[in-house]
N, C-alpha and C positions, 0 to 999 in steps of 0.2 A: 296419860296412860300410853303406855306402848307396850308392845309383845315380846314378850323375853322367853318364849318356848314355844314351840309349833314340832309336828311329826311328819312324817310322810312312813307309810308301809312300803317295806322292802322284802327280797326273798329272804335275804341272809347283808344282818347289821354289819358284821363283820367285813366282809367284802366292801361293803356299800362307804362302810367307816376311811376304810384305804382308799380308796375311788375316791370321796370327798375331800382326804387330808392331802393325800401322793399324786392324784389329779389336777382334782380341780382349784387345790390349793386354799382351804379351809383349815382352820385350826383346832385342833380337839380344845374340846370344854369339860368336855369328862368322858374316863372311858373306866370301863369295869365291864369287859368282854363275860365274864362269868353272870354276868345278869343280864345281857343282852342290851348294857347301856351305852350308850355311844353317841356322843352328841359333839356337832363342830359349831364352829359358830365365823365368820366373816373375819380376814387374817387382821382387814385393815381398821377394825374397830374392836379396843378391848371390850366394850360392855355391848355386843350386839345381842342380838335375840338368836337361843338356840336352836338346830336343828336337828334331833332326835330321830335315826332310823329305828322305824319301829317294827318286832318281827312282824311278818306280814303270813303267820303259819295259822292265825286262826282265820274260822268260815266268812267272817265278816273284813277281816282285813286282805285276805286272801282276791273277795268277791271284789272289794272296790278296787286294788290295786289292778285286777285284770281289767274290770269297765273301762277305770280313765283310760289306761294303757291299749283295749280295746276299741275307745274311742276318740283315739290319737289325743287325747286334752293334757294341758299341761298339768302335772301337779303338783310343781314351783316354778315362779319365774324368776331367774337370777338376773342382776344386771351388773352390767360392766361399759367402760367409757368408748371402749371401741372392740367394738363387735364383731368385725374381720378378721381384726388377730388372733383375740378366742378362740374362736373359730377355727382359725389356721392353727392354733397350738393346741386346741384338744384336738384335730385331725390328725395335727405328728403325732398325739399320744395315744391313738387309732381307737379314740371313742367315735363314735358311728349317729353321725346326723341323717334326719328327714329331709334336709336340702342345704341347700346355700344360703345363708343370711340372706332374709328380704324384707322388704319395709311389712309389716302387720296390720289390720288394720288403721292401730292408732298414726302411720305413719314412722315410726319407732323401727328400726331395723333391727330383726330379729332371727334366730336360730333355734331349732329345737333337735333335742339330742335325745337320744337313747341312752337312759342309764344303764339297763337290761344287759344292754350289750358288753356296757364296761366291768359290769361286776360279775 
C-alpha cells in the first residue's frame, strides 16, 4: 500500500497551484481551476502520490490552516538531496524561510518555508 493523494488547505488553490508548478518545481497531475482542483505531484516520479490544494475558505479548514501556521508546525515535509541549494534557489525566487537550513532534531538538515508568503 502506498499514498496516492493527500491535501493540504490553502487560501486560494490557484496561487498555491503556480507556487508549486513555477516554484517549487512540481508537476500538475490535474488541474480544473473551475472546480478548485488542482493537484501536482513530484516532477521526478511519474506515478507519485498526489498533492491537492484544498480551498481552505471553510470554518474547519480555515481553523486548522491558521493553528499549524499559528503554531509554526510543518504541514508537509518535502525532501531533496541537497538542502542548501534549495534553499539558495527558492531564496533567489524570494520565497521567505524561518531560518537557514539546520540539522533537526533527527540530525537531517533542514529548512522551513513560508508558503503564505509565496502565494
Amino acid at each position: 500500500m502506498r499514498i496516492k493523494m493527500t491535501s493540504i488547505h490553502v487560501t486560494d488553490p490557484a496561487p498555491a497551484f503556480s507556487f508549486y508548478t513555477e516554484v517549487l518545481g512540481f508537476q500538475e497531475l490535474v488541474a480544473m481551476p473551475e472546480l478548485s482542483l488542482l493537484i501536482v505531484q513530484s516532477a521526478d516520479t511519474g506515478d507519485g502520490a498526489g498533492l491537492l490544494r484544498e480551498p481552505g475558505d471553510s470554518p474547519i479548514g480555515a481553523a486548522y490552516r491558521q493553528g499549524v501556521y499559528d503554531a509554526g508546525t510543518a504541514a508537509i515535509v518535502f525532501g531533496t538531496p541537497d538542502v542548501q541549494a534549495e534553499y539558495q534557489r527558492l531564496t533567489d525566487a524570494r520565497v521567505r524561510f524561518t531560518g537557514p537550513p539546520a540539522p533537526d532534531h533527527s540530525g537531517t538538515l533542514a529548512a522551513v518555508f513560508d508558503e503564505a508568503s509565496a502565494t
